[in-house]
N, C-alpha and C positions, 0 to 999 in steps of 0.2 A: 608189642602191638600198639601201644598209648603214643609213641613217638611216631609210627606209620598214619595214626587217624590225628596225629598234630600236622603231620606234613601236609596230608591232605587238607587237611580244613586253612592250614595255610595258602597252598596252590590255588583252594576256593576263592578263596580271600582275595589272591591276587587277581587271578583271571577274571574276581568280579568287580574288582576296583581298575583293572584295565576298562571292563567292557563299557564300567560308567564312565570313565573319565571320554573314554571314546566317543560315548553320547551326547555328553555335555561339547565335547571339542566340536564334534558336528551339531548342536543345537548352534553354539556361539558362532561359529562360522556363516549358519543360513543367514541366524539373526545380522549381523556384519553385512551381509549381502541386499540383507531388505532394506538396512539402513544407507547403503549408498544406490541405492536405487531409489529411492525416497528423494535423499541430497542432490542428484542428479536431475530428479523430475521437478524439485523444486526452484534448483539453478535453470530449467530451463523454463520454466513457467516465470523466473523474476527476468530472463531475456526476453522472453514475448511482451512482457509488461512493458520495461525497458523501451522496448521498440516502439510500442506502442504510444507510452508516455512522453518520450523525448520529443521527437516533430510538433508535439499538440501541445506540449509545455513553451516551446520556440514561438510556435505562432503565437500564441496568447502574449507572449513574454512582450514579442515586436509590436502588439495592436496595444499594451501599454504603455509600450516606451517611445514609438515613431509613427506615423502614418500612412505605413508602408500596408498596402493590401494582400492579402495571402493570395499565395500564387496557385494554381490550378491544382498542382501535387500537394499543397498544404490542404486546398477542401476536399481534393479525394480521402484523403489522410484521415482529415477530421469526419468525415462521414463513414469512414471505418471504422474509427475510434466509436463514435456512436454509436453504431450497431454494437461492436464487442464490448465495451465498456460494461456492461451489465452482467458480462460473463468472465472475464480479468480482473474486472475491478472491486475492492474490497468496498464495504458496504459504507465506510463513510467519503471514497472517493467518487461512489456513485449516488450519492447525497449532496454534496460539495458541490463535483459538477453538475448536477440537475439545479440548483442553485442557482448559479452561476449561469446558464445558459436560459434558465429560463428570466431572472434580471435584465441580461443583457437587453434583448429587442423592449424592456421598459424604463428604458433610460432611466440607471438608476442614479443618485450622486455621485460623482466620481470616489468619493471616501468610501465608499457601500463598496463599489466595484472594485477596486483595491482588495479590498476587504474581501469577498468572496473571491475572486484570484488567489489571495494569500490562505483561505482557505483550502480549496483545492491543492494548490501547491505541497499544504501543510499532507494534506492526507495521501496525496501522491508519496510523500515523503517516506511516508508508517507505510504504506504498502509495497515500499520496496527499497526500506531500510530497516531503519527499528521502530518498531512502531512504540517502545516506550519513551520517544525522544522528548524532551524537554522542551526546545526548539519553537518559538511562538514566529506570529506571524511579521513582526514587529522585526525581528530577525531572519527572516527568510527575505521580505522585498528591501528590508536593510533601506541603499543609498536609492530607490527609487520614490521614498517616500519624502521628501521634499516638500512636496505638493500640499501634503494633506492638512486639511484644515483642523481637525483634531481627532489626536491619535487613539483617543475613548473608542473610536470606528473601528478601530484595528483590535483592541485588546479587549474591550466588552465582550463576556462570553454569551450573553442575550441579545443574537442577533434580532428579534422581535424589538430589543428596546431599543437596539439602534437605530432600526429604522423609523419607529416613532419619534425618536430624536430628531431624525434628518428629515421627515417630514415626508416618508416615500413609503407607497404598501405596496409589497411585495405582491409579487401574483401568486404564488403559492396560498396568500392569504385573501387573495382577493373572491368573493360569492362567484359562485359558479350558475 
């Protein structure tokens, strides 16, 4: 009778480490599933960026480097970017560029404007590469900087003392 209630409590045994292993196989499997559907939503959310970012990084690139006017599809473009940017864009390219765009109509020094360009560009970069990159701005406009009268504009991380530097206030700081 001892080896009949060993057999069984073996069979138990088995049939209940089949049942878990079975559990676990479909637990891992779902999880497997949610994680490429995660990877998938996130590839296509860094394409819409991408789309996004590309055209509107081009025009800026052309309005520093030539005097070439953006063309009718570049300001639909950019007035699209507008409107979504606040909903694609991560929190310090939506910073960057509110920067940047609001500078711009206050004609800032050219080294400022540089400067926030290469911002922007910077934070376009983390948002849809690695955002732990190393990569300064010093390195990203590289051979377009030629120009600048000094490069402290570029690599000061206190944009506030830069601009007291250059002698220009920002509208962001300007009394309302």
């Amino acid at each position: 009778m001892s080896a009949i209630v060993v057999a069984v409590i073996a069979a138990v045994a088995s049939v209940t480490a089949a049942v878990v292993a079975g559990v676990f196989a479909t637990a891992s499997r779902r999880h497997e599933l949610r994680v490429q559907r995660a990877d998938a939503a996130h590839e296509r959310i860094l394409d819409d960026k991408r789309s996004m970012y590309g055209p509107l990084v081009d025009m800026l690139d052309r309005m520093f480097t030539s005097d070439d006017l953006p063309t009718d599809e570049e300001r639909e473009h950019k007035l699209r970017f507008d409107r979504w940017i606040n909903v694609y864009g991560s929190d310090g390219v939506v910073a960057a560029y509110g920067r940047l765009m609001q500078a711009l109509p206050h004609n800032p020094p050219a080294d400022l404007q540089f400067r926030l360009y290469g911002d922007f560009l910077l934070e376009v970069r983390k948002d849809i590469g690695d955002p732990a990159s190393k990569v300064g701005v010093l390195q990203i406009l590289g051979p377009r900087l030629a120009g600048v009268s000094d490069p402290r504009t570029l690599t000061d991380p206190d944009l506030d003392a830069v601009c007291r530097r250059l002698g220009w206030t920002p509208p962001w700081k300007l009394p309302r």
